[in-house]
C-alpha positions, 0 to 999 in steps of 0.5 A: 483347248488352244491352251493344251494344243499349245502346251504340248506342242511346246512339250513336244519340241522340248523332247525333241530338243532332248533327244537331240541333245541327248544324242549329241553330248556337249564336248565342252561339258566338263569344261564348263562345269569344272569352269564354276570353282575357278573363283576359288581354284584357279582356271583349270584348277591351277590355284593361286599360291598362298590363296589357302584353296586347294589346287585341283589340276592334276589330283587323282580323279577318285581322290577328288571325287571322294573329296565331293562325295564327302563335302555333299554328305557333310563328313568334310567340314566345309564353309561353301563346298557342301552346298555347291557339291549338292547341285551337281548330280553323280555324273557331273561330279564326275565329270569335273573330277576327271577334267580336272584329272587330265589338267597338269 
C-alpha cells in the first residue's frame, strides 16, 4: 500500500510538472535543439567551409524541413541523417527548420 501511495504521489507531481511546463513553453526550445547539428553544420547552422556539410543558416524552412522529411523516411540517402531525423518528432523538426530559417 506505501508503494502505491508512493508511486502516485510521485505520478501526480510529474503531471503537475507537465502541465506546468506545458503551460509555460521553453523560449530556448528550438535553440537547443537546433544546437545537436552544430557538429556538423556549424553553431547556428553556419558550416564551415570546405567541411563537405551543408550550410543551414538561412535555408528556407520548408526546404529543410522536406530535407528531414526525406532523410526520416529513407528517400534521401544519408549516413547519419536518417537516424538522428527519426528522434525528433514533427513538431520539433519544425522547430529546428524555422530556427535555422530565421539565422543569416
Amino acid at each position: 500500500m506505501k508503494l502505491f501511495r508512493w508511486t502516485s504521489a510521485v505520478c501526480l507531481v510529474g503531471a503537475v510538472g507537465a502541465v506546468q511546463a506545458a503551460g509555460q513553453p521553453d523560449p530556448n526550445l528550438a535553440r537547443n535543439l537546433a544546437a545537436t547539428c552544430a557538429n556538423c553544420h556549424g553553431t547556428n547552422g553556419h558550416a564551415v567551409a570546405g567541411a563537405g556539410n551543408d550550410a543551414l543558416a538561412g535555408t528556407d524552412k520548408e526546404k529543410l524541413l522536406q530535407k528531414l522529411r526525406d532523410f526520416r523516411s529513407g528517400a534521401k540517402p544519408a549516413t547519419i541523417m536518417h537516424q538522428i531525423s527519426k528522434g525528433y518528432t514533427e513538431a520539433q523538426l519544425e522547430l529546428i527548420a524555422a530556427y535555422f530559417a530565421a539565422q543569416k
